[in-house]
C-alpha positions in Angstrom: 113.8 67.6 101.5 110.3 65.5 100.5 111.1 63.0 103.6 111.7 66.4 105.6 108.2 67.9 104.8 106.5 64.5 105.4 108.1 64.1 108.9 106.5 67.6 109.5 103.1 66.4 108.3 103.2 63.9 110.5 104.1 65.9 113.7 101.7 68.0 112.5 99.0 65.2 112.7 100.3 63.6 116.0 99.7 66.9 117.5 96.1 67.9 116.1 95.4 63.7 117.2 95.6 65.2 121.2 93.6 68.3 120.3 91.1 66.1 118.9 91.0 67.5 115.5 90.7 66.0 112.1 92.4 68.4 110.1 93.9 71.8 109.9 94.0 74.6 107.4 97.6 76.4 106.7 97.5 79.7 105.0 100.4 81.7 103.9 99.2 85.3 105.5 100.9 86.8 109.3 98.5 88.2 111.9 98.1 91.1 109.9 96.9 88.9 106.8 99.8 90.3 105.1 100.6 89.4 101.1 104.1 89.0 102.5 104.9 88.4 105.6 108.1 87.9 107.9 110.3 84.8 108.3 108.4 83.8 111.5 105.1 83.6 109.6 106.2 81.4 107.3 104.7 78.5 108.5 103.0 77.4 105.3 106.2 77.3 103.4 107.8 75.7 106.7 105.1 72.8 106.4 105.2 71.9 102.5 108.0 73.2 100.9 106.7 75.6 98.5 108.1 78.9 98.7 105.5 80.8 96.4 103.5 83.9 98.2 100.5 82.9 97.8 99.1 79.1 98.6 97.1 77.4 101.4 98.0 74.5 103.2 95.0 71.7 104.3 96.1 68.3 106.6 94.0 65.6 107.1 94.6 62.4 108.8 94.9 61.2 105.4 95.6 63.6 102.6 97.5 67.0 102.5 97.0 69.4 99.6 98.4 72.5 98.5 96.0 75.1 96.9 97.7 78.2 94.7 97.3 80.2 91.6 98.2 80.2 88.2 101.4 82.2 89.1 102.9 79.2 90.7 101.4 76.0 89.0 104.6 75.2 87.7 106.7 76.3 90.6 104.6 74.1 93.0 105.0 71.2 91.3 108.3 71.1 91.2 109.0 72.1 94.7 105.8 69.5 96.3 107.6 66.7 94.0 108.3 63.9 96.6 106.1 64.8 98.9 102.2 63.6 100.0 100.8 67.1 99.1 99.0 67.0 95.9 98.7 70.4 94.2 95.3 72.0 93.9 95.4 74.5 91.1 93.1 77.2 92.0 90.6 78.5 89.5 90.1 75.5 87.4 86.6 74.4 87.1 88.2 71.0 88.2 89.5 72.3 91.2 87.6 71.7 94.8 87.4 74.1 97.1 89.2 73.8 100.5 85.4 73.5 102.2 84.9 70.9 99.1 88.0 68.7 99.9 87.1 68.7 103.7 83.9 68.0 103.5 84.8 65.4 101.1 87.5 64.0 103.7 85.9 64.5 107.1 82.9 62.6 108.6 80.2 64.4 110.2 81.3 65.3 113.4 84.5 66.2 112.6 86.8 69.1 113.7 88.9 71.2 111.1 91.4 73.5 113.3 92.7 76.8 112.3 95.3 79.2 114.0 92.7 82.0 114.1 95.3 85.2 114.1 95.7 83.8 110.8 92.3 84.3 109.1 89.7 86.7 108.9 86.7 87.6 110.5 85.2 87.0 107.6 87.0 83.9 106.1 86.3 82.1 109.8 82.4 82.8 109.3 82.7 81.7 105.6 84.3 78.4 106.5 81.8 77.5 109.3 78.5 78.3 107.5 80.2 76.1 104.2 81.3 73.2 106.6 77.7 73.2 109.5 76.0 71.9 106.3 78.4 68.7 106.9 78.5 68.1 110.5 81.9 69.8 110.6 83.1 72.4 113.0 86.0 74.7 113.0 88.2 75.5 115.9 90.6 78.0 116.5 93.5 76.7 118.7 97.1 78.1 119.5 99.6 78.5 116.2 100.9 74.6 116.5 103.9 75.7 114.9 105.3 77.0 118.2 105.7 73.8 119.2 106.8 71.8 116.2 109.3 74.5 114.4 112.2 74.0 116.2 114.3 76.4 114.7 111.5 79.0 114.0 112.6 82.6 113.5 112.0 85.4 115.6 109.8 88.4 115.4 111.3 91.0 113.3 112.9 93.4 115.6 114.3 96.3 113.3 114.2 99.4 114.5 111.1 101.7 112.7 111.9 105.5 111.0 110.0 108.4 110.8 108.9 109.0 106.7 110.3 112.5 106.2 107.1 114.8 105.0 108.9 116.1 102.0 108.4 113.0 100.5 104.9 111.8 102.1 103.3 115.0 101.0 100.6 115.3 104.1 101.3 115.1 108.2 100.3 112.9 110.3 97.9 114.8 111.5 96.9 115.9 108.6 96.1 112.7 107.8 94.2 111.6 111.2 92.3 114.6 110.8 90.4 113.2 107.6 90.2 109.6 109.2 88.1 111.0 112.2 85.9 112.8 109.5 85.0 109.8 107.7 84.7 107.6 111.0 82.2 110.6 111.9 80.2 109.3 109.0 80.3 105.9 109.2 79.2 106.4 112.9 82.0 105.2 114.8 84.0 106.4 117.8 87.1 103.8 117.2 88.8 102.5 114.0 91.4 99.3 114.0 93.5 99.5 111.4 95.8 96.3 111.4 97.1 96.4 107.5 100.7 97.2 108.1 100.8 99.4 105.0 97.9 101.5 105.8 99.5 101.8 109.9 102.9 102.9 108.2 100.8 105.5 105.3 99.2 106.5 108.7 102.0 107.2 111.2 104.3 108.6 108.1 106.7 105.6 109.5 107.9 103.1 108.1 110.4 99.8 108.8 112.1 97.0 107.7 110.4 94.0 109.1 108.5 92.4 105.8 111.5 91.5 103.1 111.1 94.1 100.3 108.2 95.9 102.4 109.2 98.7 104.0 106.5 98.4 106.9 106.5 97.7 110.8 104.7 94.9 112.1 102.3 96.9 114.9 98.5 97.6 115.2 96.7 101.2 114.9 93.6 101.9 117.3 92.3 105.6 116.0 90.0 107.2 118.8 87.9 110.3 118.4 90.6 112.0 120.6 93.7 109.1 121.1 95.3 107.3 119.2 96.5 103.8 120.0 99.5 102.4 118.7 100.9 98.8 119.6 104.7 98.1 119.2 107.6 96.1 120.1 109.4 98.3 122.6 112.6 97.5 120.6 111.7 98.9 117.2 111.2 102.4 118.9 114.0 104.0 118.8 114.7 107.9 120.5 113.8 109.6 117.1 110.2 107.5 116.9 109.6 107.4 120.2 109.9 111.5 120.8 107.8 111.4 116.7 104.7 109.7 118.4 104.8 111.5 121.4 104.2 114.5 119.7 101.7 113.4 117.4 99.5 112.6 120.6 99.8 108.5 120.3 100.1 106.5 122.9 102.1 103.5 122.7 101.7 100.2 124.0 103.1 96.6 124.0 102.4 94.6 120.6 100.5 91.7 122.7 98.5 93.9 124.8 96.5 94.5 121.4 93.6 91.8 122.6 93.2 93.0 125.8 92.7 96.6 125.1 90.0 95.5 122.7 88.2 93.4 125.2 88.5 96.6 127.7 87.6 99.6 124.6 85.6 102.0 126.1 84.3 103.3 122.8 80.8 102.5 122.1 81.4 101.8 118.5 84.5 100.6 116.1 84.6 100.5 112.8 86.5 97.0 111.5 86.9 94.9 108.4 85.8 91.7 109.0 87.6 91.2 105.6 91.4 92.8 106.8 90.8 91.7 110.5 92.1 88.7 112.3 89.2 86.1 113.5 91.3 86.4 117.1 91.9 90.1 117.6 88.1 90.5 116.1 86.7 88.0 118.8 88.3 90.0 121.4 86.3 93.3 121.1 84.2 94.2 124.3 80.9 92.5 123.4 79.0 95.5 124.6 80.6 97.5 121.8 79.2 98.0 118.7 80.9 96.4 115.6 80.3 98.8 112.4 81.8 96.4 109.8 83.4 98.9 106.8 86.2 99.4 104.8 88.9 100.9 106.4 88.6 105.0 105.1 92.4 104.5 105.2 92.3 102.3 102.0 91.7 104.8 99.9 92.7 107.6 100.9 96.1 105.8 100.8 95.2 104.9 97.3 95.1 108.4 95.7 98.2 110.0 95.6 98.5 113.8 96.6 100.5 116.1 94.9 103.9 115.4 96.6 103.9 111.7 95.8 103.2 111.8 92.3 106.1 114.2 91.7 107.7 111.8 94.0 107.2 108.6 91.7 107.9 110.8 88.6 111.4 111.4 89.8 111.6 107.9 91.4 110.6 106.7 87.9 113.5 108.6 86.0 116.1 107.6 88.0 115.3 103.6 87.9 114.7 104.4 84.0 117.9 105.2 84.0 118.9 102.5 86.1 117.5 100.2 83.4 118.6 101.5 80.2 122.0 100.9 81.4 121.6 97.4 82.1 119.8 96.7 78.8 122.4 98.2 77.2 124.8 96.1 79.3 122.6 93.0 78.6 123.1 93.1 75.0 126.8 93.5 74.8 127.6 90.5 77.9 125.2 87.9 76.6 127.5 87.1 73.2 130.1 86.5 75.6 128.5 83.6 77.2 129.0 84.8 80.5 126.1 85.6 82.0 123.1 83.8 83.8 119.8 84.4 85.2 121.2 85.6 88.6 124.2 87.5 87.5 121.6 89.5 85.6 119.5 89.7 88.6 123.2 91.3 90.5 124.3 93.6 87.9 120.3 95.3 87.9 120.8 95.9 91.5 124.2 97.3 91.3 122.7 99.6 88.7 119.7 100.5 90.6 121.7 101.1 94.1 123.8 103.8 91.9 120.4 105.9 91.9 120.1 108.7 94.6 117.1 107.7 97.7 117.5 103.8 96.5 116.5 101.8 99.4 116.2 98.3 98.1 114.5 96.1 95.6 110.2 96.3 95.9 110.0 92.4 95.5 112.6 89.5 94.4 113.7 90.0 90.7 112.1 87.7 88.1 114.7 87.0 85.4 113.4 83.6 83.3 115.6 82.9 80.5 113.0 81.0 77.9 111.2 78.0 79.5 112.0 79.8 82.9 109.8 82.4 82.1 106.7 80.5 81.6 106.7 80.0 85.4 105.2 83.4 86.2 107.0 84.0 90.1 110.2 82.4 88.9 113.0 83.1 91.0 116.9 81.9 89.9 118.6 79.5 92.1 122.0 77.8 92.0 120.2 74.9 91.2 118.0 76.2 88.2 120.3 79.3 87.2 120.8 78.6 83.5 123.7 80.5 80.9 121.9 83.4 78.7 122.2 82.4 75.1 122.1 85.0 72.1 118.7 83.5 71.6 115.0 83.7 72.9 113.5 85.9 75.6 114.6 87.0 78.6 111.0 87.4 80.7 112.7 90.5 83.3 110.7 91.6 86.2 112.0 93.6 88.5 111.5 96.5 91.2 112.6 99.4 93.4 112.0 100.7 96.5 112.9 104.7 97.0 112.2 107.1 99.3 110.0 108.9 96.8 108.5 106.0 94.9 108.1 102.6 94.2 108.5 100.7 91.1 107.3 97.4 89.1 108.2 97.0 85.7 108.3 94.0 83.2 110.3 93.8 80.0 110.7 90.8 77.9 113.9 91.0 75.9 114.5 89.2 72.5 118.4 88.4 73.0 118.3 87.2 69.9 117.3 84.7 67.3 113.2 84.3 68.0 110.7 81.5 66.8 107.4 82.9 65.1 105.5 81.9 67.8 107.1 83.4 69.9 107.4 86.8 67.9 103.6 86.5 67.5 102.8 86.0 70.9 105.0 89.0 72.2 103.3 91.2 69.3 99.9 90.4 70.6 100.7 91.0 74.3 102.1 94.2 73.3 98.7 94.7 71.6 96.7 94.0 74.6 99.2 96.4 76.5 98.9 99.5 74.3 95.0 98.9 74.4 95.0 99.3 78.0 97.4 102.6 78.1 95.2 104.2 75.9 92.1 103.8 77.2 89.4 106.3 78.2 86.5 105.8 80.5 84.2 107.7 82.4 84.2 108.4 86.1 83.3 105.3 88.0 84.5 103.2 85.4 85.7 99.5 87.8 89.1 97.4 86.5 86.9 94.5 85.4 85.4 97.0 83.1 88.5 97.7 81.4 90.3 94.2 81.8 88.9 93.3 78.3 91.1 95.7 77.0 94.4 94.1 77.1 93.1 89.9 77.1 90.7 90.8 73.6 94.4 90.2 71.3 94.8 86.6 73.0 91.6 85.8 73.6 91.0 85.7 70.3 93.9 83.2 69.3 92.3 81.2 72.4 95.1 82.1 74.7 94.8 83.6 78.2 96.7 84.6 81.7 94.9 83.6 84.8 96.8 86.7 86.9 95.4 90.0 86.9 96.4 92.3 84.5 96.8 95.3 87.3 97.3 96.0 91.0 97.9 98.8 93.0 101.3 99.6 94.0 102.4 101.6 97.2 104.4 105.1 97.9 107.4 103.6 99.5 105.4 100.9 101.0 104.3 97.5 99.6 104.4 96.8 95.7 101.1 95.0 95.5 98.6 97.6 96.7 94.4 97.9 97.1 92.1 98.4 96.8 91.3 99.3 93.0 92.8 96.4 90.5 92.3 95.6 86.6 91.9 92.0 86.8 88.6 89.7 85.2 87.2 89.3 88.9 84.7 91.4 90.0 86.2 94.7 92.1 83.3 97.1 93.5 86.5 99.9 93.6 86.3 102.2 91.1 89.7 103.9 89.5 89.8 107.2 90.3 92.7 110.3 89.4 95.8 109.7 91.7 95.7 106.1 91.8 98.9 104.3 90.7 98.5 100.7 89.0 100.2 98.3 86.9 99.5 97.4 83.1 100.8 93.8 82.6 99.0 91.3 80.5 101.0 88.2 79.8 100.9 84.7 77.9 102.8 81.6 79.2 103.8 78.4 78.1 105.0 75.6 80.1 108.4 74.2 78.3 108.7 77.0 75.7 108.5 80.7 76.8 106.9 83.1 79.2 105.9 86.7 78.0 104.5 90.5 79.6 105.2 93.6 79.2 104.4 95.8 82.6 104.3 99.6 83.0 103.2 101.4 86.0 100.0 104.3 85.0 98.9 106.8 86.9 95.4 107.8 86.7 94.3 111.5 85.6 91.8 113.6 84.6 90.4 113.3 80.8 87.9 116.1 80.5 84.5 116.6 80.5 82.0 114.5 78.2 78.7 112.9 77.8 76.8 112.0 81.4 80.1 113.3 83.4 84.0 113.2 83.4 86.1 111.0 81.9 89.5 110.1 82.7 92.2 108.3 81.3 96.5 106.3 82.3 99.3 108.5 82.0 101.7 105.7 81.4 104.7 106.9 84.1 107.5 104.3 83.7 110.1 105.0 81.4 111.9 102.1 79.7 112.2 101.0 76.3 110.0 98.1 75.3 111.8 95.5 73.1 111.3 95.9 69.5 113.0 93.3 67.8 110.4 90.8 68.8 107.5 92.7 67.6 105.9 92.0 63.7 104.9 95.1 63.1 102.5 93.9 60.3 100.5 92.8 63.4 100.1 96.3 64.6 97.7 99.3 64.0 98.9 102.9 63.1 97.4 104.0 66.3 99.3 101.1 68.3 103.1 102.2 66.1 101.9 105.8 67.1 101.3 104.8 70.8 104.7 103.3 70.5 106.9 105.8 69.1 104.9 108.4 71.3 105.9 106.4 74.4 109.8 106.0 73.4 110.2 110.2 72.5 108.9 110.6 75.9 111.3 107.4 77.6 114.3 109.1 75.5 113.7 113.1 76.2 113.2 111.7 80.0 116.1 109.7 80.8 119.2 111.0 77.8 119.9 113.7 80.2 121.2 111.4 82.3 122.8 109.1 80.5 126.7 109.6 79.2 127.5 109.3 75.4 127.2 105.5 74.6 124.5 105.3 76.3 122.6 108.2 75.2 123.2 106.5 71.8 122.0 103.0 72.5 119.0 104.4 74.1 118.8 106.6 70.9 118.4 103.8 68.5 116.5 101.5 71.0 113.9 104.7 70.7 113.6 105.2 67.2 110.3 105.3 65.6 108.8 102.2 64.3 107.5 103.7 60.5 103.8 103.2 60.2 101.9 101.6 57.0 
């Protein structure tokens, strides 16, 4: 495979020699700078090898680099081994930027190419003021993968569906209604919306054209009186077709999106340079005036309304249940010697497919059996799929996709005998967990503010994760979700009631062991207090966390109390639905640590 992916280095090279070009930028985004995207997009991974999500490509006439984050440090290596890209791990104070490198790389007078569908507004402008300083310009061409990607997939051409109300909680009128308020506002007469997940929160549709993201590749033009919508004829069938029609859109080809733009006659749009492709944003009528915003659509997408959080209540029950009987499973097949990474990966899925409005897994199950789980976006393969031993943890992370929810959720399992280090380093993420469920903050309290909480247990043995410790998840829609997060960057987004995001601090170490603990917690009112209201997390997913790797010396009463509080609720939830045996395992697998 390394001789593959330097053949397609050097194609790549050949070609950008008869552009004239010195070098090209590969990210890992689609058109619609998607976190995941569809087959077709994957040209990054195409060009280099690595199959991580996140990661940027950059080709010189000489050097080829790979830059990612600490998620897939391990998983890069391994996969660029062989090959002339050199791994650029992102974050480190030794790490040059991509401007850095090619300024570093290039002579003045350069050219540094980029397919511009596949960057932002905004990133295009960042790149061009950091490079000027040089002598280097950037120029966006046609995607050179066309013509080198022999076998490239297609488009995704899956038919989209209409999102029943019953489950989405507001119309899609409804919802247009309060768009046009707040594009009243902001002064605009048009609002693009090309995030796939805020199109399909939109339309109340949704699709199968991103793996594990139920969302249909398309762009959204709102109007003060139309609406815009531009789709693959294919993916419309009778059903959608007759949906749209009534709800007043107007549909038109997915290509045509560029030329409408350059023809809008609205005065005004409001776009995010940020969310927007450099191409599609080059193409608005010059005479029309670019309000650069936020899409309104981000949060109002954000904070969940009354019918999807009982939604994602039930959701959560029934994969609770899911997972209490494949723990339960777990624990009795492991002795036999039996079962691997991926088997445990098939049997979760078998469970969770039992579960009523179950429409597929939120993202590809992490299951990293000890050293495994140090590399934070592991994912089993024939090659690397390794025999569970009644010994060490099991790093689990796993999720669902249902009609009336979606879930994340991260257990570490102790399947048996444990070092001390390792017992101590699950005790203190556990610490830094409970610290973040319990926390209360006033109104406008950001994530960064709270982050603190759950790194303070490591940080003080001089340990640390370089992820963030939350993201936004989706209604039935994409399981990384903005725009508030709990991470140590800076995020201007406060957390407000409704939101749903994950609590997931971690600790990894390369050769030995890889450890989080995740829970999905809703956001809710706390009452009123000094200078305003507060609120606080109503921790919503229902699983048992392991206890047999926790030293309970290391814990506080009020973290045992957190604890036990959390497995009465997980038990009274989900033993309803559960038959005798199991009842019973998940009986003793909830019983009350006793405090000091």
């Amino acid at each position: 495979m390394a001789s593959t992916i330097n053949q397609r280095i050097n194609a790549l090279r050949a070609l950008l020699k008869r552009e004239g070009i010195q070098a090209f930028i590969i990210p890992s985004t689609d058109p619609h700078l998607s976190e995941y995207v569809a087959p077709h997009w994957k040209s990054r991974e195409w060009i280099s090898g690595f199959t991580g999500s996140a990661g940027t490509v950059a080709v010189t006439t000489a050097k080829a680099g790979l830059w990612t984050d600490s998620r897939y440090f391990l998983q890069a290596a391994q996969q660029l081994e062989g090959t002339e890209i050199e791994l650029y791990k992102e974050m480190l104070p030794e790490t040059p930027s991509i401007p850095v490198f090619l300024s570093e790389q290039l002579e003045k007078g350069s050219t540094v190419g980029i397919d511009g569908k596949m960057f932002s507004a905004e990133a295009v402008a960042q790149l061009q003021e950091e490079l000027e300083g040089h002598g280097i310009s950037v120029k966006s061409i046609a995607d050179p993968m066309e013509a080198l990607w022999i076998d490239r997939p297609a488009m995704p051409e899956a038919p989209a569906f209409v999102y029943d109300i019953k489950y989405a909680g507001k119309s899609c009128s409804e919802k247009l209604a309060v768009i046009r308020e707040k594009m009243q506002v902001a002064g605009a007469e048009a609002l693009l919306i090309p995030a796939l997940d805020e199109i399909a929160w939109v339309l109340n549709i949704r699709g199968n054209d991103v793996h594990c993201n139920p969302v249909v590749v398309s762009y959204l033009l709102i109007g003060a009186q139309g609406v815009h919508y531009f789709i693959q004829s294919q993916k419309l069938t009778h059903e959608v077709a007759s949906y749209l029609e009534k709800n007043g859109i107007t549909v038109h080809p997915y290509q045509e999106v560029e030329e409408f733009l350059h023809t809008l006659p609205a005065e005004s749009i409001l776009i995010n340079p940020a969310k927007t492709n450099y191409a599609i944003y080059s193409a608005i009528r010059p005479e029309c005036k670019i309000i650069e915003g936020t899409s309104p659509v981000t949060l109002l997408k954000a904070i969940r309304n009354e019918q999807e959080i009982a939604g994602i209540h039930a959701a959560m029950q029934r994969d609770g249940v899911a997972l209490v009987k494949l723990l339960k499973w777990l624990e009795e097949a492991v002795p036999t010697g039996q079962e691997t990474e991926i088997s445990v990966d098939r049997k979760l899925h078998s469970f969770r497919a039992e579960q009523t409005l179950y429409m597929g897994e939120s993202f590809d199950t992490i299951a990293g059996y000890k050293e495994h789980g140090a590399i934070v976006h592991y994912e089993a393969t024939p090659e690397t799929d390794v025999t569970l031993k009644p010994e060490g943890f099991l790093l689990l992370d796993s999720g669902a996709q249902y009609l009336d929810g979606t879930t994340d959720i991260t257990r570490t399992i102790a399947l048996g005998k444990l070092t001390e280090e390792e017992m101590k380093d699950y005790t203190l993420i556990l610490k830094g967990h409970i610290a973040l469920a319990m926390a209360v903050f006033p109104e406008g309290t950001r994530g960064a503010q709270l982050d603190v909480l759950a790194r303070m247990p490591i940080w003080k043995r001089h340990m640390n994760f370089l992820h963030g410790t939350g993201h936004g998840v989706g209604h039935f829609l994409n399981v990384h979700e903005g725009p508030q997060s709990i991470r140590m960057n800076e995020n201007p987004v406060t957390l407000q009631a409704g939101m749903v995001t994950s609590n997931e601090p971690g600790v990894y170490k390369a050769g030995s062991h890889g450890i989080r603990t995740e829970n999905l917690v809703l956001t809710v009112a706390a009452g009123e207090g000094m200078f305003g209201n507060y609120l606080k997390f109503e921790t919503i997913t229902l699983c048992p966390i392991c206890k047999k790797g926790i030293i309970k010396e290391m814990l506080t009463e009020e973290e045992i109390e957190w604890l036990n509080d959390y497995h009465r609720t997980v038990y009274e939830k989900l033993s309803t639905d559960l038959n005798n045996e199991e009842r019973e395992w998940l009986k003793e697998a909830c019983k009350s640590l006793i405090t000091k």
